[in-house]
C-alpha positions, 0 to 999 in steps of 0.5 A, a space after each residue: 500500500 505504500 509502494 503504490 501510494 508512493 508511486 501514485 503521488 510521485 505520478 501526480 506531483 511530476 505532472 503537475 509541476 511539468 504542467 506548472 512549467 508549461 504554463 511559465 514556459 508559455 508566459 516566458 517566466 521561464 526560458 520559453 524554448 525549453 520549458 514551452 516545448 510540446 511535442 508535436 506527436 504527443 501533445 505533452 510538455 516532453 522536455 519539462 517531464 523529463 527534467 521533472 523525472 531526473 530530479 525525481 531520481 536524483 532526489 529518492 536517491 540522495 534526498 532523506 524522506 523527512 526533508 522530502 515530506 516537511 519540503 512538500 509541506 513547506 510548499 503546500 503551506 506556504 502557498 495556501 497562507 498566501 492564497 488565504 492572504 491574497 483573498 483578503 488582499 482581492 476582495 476585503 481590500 481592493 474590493 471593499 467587499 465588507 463581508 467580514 466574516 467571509 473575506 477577513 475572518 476566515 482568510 485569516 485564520 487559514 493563514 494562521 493555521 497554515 503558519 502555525 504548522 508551518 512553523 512546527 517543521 523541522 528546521 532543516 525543511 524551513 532552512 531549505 524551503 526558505 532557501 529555495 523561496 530566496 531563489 525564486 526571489 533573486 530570480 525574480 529581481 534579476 529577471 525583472 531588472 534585466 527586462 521591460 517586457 517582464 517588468 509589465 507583465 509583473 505590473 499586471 498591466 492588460 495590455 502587456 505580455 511577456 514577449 512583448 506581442 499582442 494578446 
């Protein structure tokens, strides 16, 4: 049961985030040669599969289990506290939508609890999450530094794209 349990989100995970750079590979957030690139025949995102299948490898090979899960669950938290967070930002805020209970109260707590547990990993899994998160930010300084077209799309402007072309 665990094997095949194991097996299952493996398949799940290395779909999805070969998905997610699809996805950043078409906005050009990522290099858009490699990362954009679907095989004519099969209709998938061939290479990001592929890339997404190496470090899968490498990782069970190198990588302890603990780190591995408490990495998963840094992600996961972080990113559901910062869903929780832009819910109030989109309609508590910007919206003045004044629903408190449904757009203050209840994004807020599921921010707390996110954090709470997030703050219960072991500090080898913060330490490299936060390391990996530090990456992305410089990643991102250096990207929308370096172009204008980047600096627009992040600026969420409707007319911007990140090549530059029209939508």
């Amino acid at each position: 049961m665990i094997i095949a349990s194991g097996v299952a989100s493996a398949l799940a995970s290395q779909s999805a985030s070969s998905r997610l750079l699809l996805g950043m590979g078409r906005d050009n957030v990522m290099p858009k040669k490699f990362f954009g690139y679907i095989h004519p025949k099969y209709k998938t995102p061939v290479n990001n599969i592929l890339l997404m299948s190496i470090a899968g490898i490498i990782g069970a090979l190198s990588l302890n289990m603990q780190l591995v899960s408490d990495l998963v669950a840094f992600g996961g938290l972080l990113g559901f506290a910062f869903v929780n967070i832009c819910v109030i930002n989109h309609y508590y805020i910007k919206n003045k939508q004044r629903n408190v209970l449904k757009y203050l109260i209840i994004p807020s707590l599921g921010t707390i609890v996110c954090l709470y547990i997030l703050w219960g990993l072991s500090t080898a899994g913060k330490t490299v999450g936060l390391l990996w998160l530090g990456l992305g930010f410089i990643y991102l300084i250096v990207r929308s530094s370096s172009s204008k077209e980047f600096k627009a799309f992040l600026s969420n402007k409707e007319e911007a794209t990140i090549d530059g072309g029209p939508k």
